[in-house]
VOPAGU-2260 file (C-alpha; in pm, 1 decimal, decimal comma):
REM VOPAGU-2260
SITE   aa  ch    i         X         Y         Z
SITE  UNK   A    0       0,0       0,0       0,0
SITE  UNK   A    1     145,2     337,8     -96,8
SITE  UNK   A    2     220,6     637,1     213,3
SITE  UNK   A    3     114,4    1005,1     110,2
SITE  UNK   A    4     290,4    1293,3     331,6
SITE  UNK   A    5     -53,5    1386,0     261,0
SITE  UNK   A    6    -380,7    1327,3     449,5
SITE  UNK   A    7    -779,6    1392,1     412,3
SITE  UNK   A    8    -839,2    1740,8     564,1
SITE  UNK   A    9    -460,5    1890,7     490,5
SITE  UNK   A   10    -503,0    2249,6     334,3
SITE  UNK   A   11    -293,5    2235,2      39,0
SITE  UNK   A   12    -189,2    2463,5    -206,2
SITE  UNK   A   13    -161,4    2343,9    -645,0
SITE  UNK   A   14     192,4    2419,6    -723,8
SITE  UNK   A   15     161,0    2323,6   -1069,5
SITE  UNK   A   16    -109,4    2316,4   -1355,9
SITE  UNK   A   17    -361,3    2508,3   -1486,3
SITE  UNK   A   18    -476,2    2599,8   -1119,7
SITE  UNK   A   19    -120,2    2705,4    -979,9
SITE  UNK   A   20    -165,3    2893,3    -675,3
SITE  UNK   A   21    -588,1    2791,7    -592,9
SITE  UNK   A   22    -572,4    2641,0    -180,1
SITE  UNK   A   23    -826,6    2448,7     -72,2
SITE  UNK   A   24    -868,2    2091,9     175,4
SITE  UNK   A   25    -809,8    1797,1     103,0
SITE  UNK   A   26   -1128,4    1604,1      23,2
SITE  UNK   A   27   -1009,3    1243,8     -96,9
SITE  UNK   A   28    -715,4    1058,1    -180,3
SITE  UNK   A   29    -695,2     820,8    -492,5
SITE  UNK   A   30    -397,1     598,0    -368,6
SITE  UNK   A   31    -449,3     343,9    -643,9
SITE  UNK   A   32    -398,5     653,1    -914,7
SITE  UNK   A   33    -181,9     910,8    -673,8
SITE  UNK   A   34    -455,7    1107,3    -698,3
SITE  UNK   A   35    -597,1    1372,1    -451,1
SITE  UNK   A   36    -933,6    1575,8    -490,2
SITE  UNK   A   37    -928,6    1962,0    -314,3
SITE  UNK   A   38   -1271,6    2115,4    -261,3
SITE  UNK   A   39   -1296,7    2433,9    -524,6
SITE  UNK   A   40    -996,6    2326,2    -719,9
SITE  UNK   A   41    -998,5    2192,4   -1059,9
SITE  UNK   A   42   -1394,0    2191,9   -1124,1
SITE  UNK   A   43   -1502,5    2011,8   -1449,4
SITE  UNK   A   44   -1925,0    2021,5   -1560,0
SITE  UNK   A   45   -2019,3    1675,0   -1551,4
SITE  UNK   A   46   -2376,0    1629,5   -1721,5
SITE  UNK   A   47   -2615,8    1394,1   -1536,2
SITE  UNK   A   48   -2933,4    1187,8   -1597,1
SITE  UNK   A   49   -3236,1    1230,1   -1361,4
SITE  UNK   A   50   -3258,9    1017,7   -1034,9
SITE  UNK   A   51   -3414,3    1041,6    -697,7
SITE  UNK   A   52   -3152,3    1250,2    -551,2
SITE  UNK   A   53   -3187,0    1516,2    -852,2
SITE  UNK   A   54   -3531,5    1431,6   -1037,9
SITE  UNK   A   55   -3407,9    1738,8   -1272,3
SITE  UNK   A   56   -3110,9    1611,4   -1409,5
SITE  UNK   A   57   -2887,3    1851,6   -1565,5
SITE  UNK   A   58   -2499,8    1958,5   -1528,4
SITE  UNK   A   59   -2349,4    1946,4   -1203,6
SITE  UNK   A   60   -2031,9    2128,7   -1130,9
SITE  UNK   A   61   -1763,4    1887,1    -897,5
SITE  UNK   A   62   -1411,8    1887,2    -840,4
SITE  UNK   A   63   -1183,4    1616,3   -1088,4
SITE  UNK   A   64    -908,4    1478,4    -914,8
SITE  UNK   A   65    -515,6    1691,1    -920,2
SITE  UNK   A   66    -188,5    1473,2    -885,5
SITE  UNK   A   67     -37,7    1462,5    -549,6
SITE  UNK   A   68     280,1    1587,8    -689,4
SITE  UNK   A   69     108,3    1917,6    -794,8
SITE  UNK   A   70      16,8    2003,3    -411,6
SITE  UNK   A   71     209,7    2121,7    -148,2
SITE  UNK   A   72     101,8    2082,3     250,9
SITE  UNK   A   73     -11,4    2436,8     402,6
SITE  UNK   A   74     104,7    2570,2     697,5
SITE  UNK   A   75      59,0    2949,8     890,7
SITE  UNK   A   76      47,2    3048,1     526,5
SITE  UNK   A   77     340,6    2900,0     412,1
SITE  UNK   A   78     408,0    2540,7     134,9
SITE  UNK   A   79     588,3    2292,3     368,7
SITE  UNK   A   80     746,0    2003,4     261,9
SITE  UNK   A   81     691,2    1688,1     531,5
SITE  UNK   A   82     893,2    1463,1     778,2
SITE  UNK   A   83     838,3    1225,9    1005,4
SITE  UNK   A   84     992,0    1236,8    1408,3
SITE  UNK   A   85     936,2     895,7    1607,1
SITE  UNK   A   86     965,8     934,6    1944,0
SITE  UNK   A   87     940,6     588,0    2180,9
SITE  UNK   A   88     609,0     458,7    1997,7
SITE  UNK   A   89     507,9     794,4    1820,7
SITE  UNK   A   90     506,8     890,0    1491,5
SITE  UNK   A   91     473,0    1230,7    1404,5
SITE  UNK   A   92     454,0    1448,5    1068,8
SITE  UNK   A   93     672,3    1768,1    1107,1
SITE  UNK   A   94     711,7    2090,1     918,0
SITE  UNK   A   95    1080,4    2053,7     785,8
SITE  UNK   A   96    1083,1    2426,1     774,6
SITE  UNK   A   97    1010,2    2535,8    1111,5
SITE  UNK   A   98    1091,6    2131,9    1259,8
SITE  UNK   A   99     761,5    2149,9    1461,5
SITE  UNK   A  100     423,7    1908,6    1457,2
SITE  UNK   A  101     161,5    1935,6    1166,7
């Protein structure tokens, strides 16, 4: 199973693409396709049939999924880059910049 410096619920920031410099959170990860999906980034229309939930139908607007190697990890403003301290039976993610917990 692949590791991701990256979790559900990280505000990241696109560092690459067509949406350089959008922030947003983390909504899902795609591990299978090293994928992640950030709420307000990278919205496609996606056209959709009527059902229960929308007895319309019609075009929906939702967010497609980035590559995890376009987003950088958020911090006091600031792209981080991510460790790891263990300490005893703890693992933590750190900021490498500023060496404290994320």
């Amino acid at each position: 199973m692949k590791k991701f410096k990256i979790k559900s619920g990280d505000t990241v920031k696109v560092i690459a693409g067509d949406h350089k410099g959008s922030e947003g959170k983390v909504l899902r990860i795609l591990k299978d396709k090293d994928r992640v999906v950030v709420e307000g980034v990278n919205m496609v229309s996606k056209h959709t049939k009527p059902n229960a939930a929308n007895p319309q139908g019609g075009i929906v607007k939702q967010e497609a999924p980035l590559h995890i190697s376009n987003v950088a990890l958020v911090e006091n403003g600031e792209t981080v880059r991510v460790g790891y301290k263990v300490e005893g039976d703890t693992k933590t993610r750190i900021s490498k910049k500023t060496k404290k917990a994320i």
